[in-house]
C-alpha positions as CSV (number, residue, x, y, z in Angstrom):
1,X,76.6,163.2,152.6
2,X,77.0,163.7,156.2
3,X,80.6,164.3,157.3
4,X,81.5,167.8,158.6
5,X,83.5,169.8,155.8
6,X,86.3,172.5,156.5
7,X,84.6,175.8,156.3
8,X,87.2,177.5,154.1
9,X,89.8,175.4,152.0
10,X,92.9,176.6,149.8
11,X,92.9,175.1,146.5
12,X,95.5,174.6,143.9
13,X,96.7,174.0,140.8
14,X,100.7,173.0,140.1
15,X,100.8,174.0,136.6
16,X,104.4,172.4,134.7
17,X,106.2,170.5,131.9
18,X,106.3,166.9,132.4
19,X,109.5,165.5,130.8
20,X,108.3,162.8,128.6
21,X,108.7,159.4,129.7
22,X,110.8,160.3,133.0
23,X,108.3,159.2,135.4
24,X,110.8,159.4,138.2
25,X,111.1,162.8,137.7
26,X,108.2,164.3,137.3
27,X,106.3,162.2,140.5
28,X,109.2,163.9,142.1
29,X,108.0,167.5,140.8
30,X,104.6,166.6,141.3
31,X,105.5,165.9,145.4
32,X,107.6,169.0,145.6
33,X,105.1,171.3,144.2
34,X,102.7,169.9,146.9
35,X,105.0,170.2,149.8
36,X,105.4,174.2,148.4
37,X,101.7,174.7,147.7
38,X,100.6,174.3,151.4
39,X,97.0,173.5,150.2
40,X,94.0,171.5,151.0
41,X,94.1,170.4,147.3
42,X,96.4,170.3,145.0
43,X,95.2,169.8,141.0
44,X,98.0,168.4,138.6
45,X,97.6,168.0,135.0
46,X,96.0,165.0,132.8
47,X,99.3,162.5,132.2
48,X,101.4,164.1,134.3
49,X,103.9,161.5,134.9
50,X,104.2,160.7,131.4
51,X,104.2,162.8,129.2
52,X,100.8,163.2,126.3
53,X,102.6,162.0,122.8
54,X,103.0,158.2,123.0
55,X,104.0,156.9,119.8
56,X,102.0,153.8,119.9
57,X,100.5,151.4,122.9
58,X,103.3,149.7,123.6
59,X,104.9,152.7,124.4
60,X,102.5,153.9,126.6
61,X,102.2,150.4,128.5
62,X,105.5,150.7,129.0
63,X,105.0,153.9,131.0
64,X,101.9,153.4,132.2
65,X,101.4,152.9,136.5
66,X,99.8,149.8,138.2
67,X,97.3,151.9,141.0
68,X,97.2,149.3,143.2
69,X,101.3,148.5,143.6
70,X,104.2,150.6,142.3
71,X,107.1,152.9,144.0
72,X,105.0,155.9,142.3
73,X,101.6,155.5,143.8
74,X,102.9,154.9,146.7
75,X,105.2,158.1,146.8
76,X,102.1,159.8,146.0
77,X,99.9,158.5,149.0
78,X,102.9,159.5,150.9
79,X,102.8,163.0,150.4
80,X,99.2,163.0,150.6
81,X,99.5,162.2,154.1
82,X,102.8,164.3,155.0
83,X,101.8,167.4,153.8
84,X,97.8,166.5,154.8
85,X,96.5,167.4,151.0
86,X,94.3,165.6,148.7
87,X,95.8,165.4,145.3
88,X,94.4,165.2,142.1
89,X,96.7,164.1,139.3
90,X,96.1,162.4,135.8
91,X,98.1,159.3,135.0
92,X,98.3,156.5,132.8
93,X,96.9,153.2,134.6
94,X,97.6,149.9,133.7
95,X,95.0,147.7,134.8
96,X,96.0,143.7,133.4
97,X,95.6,144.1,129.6
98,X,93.7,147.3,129.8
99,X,94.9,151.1,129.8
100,X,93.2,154.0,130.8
101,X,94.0,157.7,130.9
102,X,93.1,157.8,134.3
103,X,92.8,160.6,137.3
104,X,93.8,159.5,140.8
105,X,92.5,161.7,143.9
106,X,94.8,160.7,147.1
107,X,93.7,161.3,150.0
108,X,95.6,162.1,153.3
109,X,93.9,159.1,155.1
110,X,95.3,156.7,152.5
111,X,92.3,156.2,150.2
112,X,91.6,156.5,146.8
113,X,89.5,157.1,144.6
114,X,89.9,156.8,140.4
115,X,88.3,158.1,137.6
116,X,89.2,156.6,133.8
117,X,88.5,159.0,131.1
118,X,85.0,158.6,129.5
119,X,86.0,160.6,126.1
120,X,88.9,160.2,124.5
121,X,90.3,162.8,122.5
122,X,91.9,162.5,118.9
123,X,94.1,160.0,118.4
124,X,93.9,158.7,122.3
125,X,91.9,156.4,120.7
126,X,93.8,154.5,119.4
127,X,96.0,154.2,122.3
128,X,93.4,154.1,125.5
129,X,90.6,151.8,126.2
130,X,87.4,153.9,126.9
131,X,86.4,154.6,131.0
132,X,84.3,151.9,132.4
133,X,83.5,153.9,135.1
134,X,81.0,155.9,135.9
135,X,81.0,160.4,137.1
136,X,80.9,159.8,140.6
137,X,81.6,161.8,143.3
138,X,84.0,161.5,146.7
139,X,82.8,163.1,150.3
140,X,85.4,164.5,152.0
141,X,86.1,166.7,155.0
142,X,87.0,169.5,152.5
143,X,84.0,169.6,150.8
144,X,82.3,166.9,147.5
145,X,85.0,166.4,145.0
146,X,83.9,164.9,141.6
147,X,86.7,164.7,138.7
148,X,86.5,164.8,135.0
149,X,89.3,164.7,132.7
150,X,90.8,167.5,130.3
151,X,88.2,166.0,126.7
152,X,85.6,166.3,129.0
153,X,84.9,169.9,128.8
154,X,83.1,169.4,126.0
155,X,80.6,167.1,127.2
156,X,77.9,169.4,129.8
157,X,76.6,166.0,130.5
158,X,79.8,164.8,132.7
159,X,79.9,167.9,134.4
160,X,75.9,168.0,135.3
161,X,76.2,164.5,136.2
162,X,78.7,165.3,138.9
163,X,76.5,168.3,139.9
164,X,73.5,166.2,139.7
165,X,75.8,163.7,142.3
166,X,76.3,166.8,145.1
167,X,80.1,167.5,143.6
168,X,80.9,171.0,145.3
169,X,84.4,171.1,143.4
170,X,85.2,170.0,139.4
171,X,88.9,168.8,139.4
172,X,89.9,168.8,135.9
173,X,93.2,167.7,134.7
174,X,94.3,168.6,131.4
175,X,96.6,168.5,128.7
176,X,94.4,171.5,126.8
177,X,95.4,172.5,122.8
178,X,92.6,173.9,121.9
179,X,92.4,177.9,121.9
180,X,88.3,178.0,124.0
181,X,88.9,175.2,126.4
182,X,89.5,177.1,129.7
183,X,86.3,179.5,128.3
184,X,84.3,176.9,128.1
185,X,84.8,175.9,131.8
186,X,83.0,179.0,132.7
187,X,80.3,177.3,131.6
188,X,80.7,174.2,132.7
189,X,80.8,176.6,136.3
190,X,77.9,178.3,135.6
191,X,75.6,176.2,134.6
192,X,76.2,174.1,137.8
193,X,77.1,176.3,140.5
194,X,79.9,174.5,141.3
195,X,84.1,175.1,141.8
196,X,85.8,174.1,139.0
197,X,89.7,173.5,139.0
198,X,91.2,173.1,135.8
199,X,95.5,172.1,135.5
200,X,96.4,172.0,132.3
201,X,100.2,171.9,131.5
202,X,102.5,173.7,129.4
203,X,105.4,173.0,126.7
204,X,105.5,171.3,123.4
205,X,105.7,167.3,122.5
206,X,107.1,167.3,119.0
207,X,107.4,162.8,119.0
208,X,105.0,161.9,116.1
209,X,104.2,163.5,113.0
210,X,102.7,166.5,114.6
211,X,103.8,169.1,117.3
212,X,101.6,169.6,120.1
213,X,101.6,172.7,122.3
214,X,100.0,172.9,125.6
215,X,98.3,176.3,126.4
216,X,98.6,176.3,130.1
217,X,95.9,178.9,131.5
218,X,95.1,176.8,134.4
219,X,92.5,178.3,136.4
220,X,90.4,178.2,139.3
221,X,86.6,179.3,138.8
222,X,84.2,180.0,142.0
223,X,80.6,178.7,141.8
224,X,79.0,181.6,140.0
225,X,82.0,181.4,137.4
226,X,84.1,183.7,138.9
227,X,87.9,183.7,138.1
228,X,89.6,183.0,141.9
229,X,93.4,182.6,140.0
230,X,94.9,182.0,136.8
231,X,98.6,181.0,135.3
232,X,100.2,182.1,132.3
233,X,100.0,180.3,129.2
234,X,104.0,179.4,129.3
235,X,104.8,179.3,132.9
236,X,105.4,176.5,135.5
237,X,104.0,178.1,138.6
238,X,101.4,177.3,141.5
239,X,98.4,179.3,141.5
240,X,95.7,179.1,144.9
241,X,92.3,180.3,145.7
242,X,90.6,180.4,149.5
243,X,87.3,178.8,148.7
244,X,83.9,178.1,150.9
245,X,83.0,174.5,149.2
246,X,79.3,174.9,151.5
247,X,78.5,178.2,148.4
248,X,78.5,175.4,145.8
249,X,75.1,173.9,147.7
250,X,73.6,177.5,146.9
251,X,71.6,176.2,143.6
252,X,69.2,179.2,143.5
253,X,70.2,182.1,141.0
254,X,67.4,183.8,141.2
255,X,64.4,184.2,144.1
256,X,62.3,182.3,141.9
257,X,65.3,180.0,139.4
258,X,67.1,176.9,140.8
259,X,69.4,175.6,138.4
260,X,68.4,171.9,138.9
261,X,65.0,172.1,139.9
262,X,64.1,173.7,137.1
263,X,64.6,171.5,134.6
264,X,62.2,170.0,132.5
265,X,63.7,166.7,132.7
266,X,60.2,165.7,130.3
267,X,61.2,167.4,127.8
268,X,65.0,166.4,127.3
269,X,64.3,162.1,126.5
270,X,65.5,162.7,122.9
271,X,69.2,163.0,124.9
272,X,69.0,159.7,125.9
């Protein structure tokens, strides 16, 4: 973990609707929204150029991208190095016979690096194959970036394990229904002492027997759980926070407490 990190970064969230199954379109929003954030790093939300509701899994193979060819990925890594931002954004990967709801980060230099949800929410089970791999985090020059995936909120473990790692900044796309989500990623902050940078979308996907609406809320939290910017719960809008990554190596909370040092790892086998 040796490079040399910007001091001070702007991060950002680009908050919006995705228009079901016009993947065109919304890798098109998803650019734009870059090119107006001006950031260091840009979080979209979990399926963003999808669309959440698939009706079954040929549907969503049908929509789902290939990461390592395609006109999207590719317009992505594009941007990424126009506009000199790393972008997070969830997607649907199609990987031969498997599919994953996956999280890309694109770097400005033309790398990579993917993450493939690890707990599947609801009825994404029977659409997704489970992530084979593992919380890992990316050095960067704008600080340690590890990234989890909207379900995973709920699991202290993928966020620790990215802390454990040296992740300085959480990206966490979302497609959030559930009213304590965004609370719970105080926590998830907390607990840490990390960033956390949390995209969830808005609107309502009414395709299958039930209507899902997305509570927006996205939200960027500093290391000692801080709110640094919020959205609304309804609107497409860009929200950015100035943030010193270097704070999020600052484990001590009090002169005598250091949240990783001080656990009694003995104790906790019965986890395993």
């Amino acid at each position: 973990m040796g490079a040399e990190l910007k001091e001070n970064i702007k991060a950002a969230c680009g908050q919006f609707n995705p228009v079901f199954g016009d993947t065109k379109s919304n890798i098109n929003k998803i650019c734009c929204m870059t090119e107006e954030a001006r950031s260091d790093l840009i979080v979209f939300p979990e399926l963003a150029s999808s669309g959440y509701e698939f009706k079954d899994r040929n549907e969503l193979k049908s929509l789902a991208l290939d990461f390592n060819s395609g006109a999207e990925i590719k317009r992505l890594k594009q941007t990424a190095k126009e506009t000199n931002t790393y972008i997070v954004v969830g997607l649907a990967e199609k990987d031969r016979d498997k599919l994953y709801n996956s999280a890309i980060l694109l770097m400005p230099d033309g790398k990579t690096h993917t993450y493939r949800k690890n707990h599947l929410f609801d009825r994404e089970k029977a659409l997704f194959d489970r992530g084979d791999k593992p919380f890992s985090v990316v050095e960067t020059p704008i600080g340690r970036i590890g990234l989890m995936i909207c379900f995973d909120w709920i699991f202290p473990e993928a966020a620790r394990l990215l802390s454990l790692g040296g992740a300085q900044i959480i990206c966490h796309p979302s497609n959030l229904v559930l009213s304590f989500c965004q609370r719970a990623m105080f926590a998830r902050s907390v607990e840490n002492g990390v960033f956390t940078i949390t995209c969830n979308r808005i609107g309502t996907e009414s395709r299958t027997d039930r209507a899902l609406t997305f509570t927006g809320g996205s939200q960027i939290l500093g290391n000692r759980g801080e709110t640094l910017a919020q959205a609304g719960t309804d609107t497409e809008e860009i929200i950015s926070a100035e943030i010193k990554p270097v704070l999020a190596d600052e484990k001590m909370i009090t002169m005598n407490n250091h949240i990783l040092n001080d656990r009694r790892t003995e104790l906790y086998g019965r986890l395993l």
